[in-house]
C-alpha positions in Angstrom: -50.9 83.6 43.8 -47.4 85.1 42.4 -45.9 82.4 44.9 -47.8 79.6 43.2 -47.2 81.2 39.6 -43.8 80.7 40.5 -43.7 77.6 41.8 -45.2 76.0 38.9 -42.7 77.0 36.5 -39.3 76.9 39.2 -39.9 74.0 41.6 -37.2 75.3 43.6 -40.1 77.8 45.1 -42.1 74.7 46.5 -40.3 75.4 49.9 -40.8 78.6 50.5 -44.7 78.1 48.8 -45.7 75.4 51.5 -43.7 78.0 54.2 -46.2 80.1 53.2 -49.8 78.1 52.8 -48.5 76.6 56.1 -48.7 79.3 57.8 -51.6 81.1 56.3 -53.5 78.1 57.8 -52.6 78.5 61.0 -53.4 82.3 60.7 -57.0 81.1 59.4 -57.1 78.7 62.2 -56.9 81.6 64.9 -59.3 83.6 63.0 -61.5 80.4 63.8 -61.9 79.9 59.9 -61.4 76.0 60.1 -62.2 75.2 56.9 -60.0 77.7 55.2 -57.1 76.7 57.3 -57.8 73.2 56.8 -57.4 73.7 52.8 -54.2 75.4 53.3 -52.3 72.8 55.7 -53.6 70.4 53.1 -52.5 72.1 50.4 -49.1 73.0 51.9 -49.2 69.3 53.5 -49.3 67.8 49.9 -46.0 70.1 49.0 -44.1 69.0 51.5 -44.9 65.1 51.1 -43.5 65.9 47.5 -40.1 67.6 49.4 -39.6 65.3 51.8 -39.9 62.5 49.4 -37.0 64.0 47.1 -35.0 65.5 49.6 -35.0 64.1 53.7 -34.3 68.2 55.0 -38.0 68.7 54.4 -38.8 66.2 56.9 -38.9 69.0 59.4 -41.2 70.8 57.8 -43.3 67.6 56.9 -44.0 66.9 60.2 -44.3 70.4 61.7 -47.6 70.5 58.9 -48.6 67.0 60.4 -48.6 68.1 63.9 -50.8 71.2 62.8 -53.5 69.2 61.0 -53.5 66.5 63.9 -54.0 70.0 66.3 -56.8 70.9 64.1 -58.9 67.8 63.9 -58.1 67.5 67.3 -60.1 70.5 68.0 -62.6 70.0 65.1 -62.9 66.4 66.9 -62.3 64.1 63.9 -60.1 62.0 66.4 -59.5 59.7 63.8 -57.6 61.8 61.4 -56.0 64.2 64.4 -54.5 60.3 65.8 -53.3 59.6 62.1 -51.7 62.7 61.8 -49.9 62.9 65.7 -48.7 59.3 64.9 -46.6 60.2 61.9 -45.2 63.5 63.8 -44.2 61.7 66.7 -42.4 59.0 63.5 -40.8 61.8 61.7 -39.2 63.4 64.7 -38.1 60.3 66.0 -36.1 59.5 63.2 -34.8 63.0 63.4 -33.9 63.1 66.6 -31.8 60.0 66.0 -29.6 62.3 63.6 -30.0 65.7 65.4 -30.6 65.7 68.6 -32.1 69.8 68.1 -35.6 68.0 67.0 -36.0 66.9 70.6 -38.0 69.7 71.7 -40.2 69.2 68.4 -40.6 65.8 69.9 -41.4 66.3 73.2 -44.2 69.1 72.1 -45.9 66.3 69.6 -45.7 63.9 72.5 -48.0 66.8 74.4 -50.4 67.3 71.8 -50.9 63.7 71.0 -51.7 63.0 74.4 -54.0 65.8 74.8 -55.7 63.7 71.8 -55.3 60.4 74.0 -56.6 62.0 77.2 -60.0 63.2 74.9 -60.0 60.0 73.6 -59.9 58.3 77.5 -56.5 56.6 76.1 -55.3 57.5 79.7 -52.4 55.0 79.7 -51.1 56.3 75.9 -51.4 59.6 77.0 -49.5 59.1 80.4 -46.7 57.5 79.0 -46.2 60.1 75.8 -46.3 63.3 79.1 -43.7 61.3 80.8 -41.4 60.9 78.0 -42.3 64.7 77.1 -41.3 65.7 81.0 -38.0 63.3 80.8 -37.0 65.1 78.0 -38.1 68.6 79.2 -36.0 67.9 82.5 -32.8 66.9 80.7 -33.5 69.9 78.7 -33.6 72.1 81.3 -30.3 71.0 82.8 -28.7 72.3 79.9 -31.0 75.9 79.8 -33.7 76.8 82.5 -35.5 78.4 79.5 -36.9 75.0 79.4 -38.5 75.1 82.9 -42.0 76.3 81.9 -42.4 73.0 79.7 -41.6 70.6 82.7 -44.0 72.7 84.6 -46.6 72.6 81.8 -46.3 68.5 81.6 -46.5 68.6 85.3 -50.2 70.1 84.7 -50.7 68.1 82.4 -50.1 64.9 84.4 -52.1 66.3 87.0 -55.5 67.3 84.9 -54.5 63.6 83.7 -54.4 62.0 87.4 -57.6 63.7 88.6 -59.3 62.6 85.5 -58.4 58.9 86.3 -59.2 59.5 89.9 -55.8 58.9 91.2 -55.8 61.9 93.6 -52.4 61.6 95.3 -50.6 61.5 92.1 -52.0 64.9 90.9 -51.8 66.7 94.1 -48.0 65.2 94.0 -47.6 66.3 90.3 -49.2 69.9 90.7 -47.4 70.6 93.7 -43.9 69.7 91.4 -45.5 72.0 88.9 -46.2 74.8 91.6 -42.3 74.7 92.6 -40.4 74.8 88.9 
């Protein structure tokens, strides 16, 4: 409440106000108190809309929000809004990867979550594409740091759960058995 006091008389604590509500969301979230978390995303969402929309090093932070609401509908199943949400991520790191190639990783990790959303959804070839772009980048990522291994062998699983879900065996007996070896 000081934080929001503040904010409302100096703008210039908006930032660190929707740092804040962002992340007491996610804490909510864990403590399975959707709702609660929901209202604080929203509430830090609508801050950062307002950043972003004066100043473009917000974006970040705009789209981490997004990704975090699109993960929580995801799991509350409102598909709709959790699609809505991954959509304008995946935009917003896209056009910041085109600047700074550091958002990459922020990328690739949307790219994941939306097409855990497409695989729910039985979107299987939407969500195959976005784990192969996610696994492209992982690799090259990995070439430059083999910190980056666990997230080519996570999209490996990934493709696989995907592959036995569509029925195409071979593929995610290949694909775990790549995952088994990183």
């Amino acid at each position: 409440e000081i934080l929001r006091d503040l904010a409302k008389r100096d703008e210039s604590y908006l930032r660190e106000l929707s740092d804040v509500l962002n992340d007491l969301g996610i804490i909510y979230i864990e403590q399975n108190d959707r709702e609660k978390g929901e209202r604080y995303l929203k509430e830090a969402l609508k801050i950062r809309r307002k950043l972003a929309e004066e100043d473009e090093s917000a974006l970040p932070v705009l789209a981490q929000t997004r990704n975090n609401l699109a993960s929580l509908y995801k799991d509350m199943r409102k598909y709709g809004e959790a699609d809505e949400f991954f959509a304008e991520a995946e935009e917003i790191y896209r056009k910041l990867v085109e600047k700074d190639e550091n958002y990459i990783v922020d990328l690739a990790v949307v790219l994941c979550n939306y097409a855990a959303l497409c695989r729910i959804i039985r979107e299987f070839e939407k969500a195959e594409a976005m784990y192969k772009e996610a696994l492209e980048i992982f690799k090259k990522l990995t070439e430059k740091d083999p910190f980056y291994n666990s997230g080519v062998a996570d999209v490996l699983m990934y493709l696989s759960g995907l592959y036995r879900e569509m029925g195409r065996y071979e593929e995610a007996e290949k694909y775990m058995k790549e995952a088994n070896k990183v």
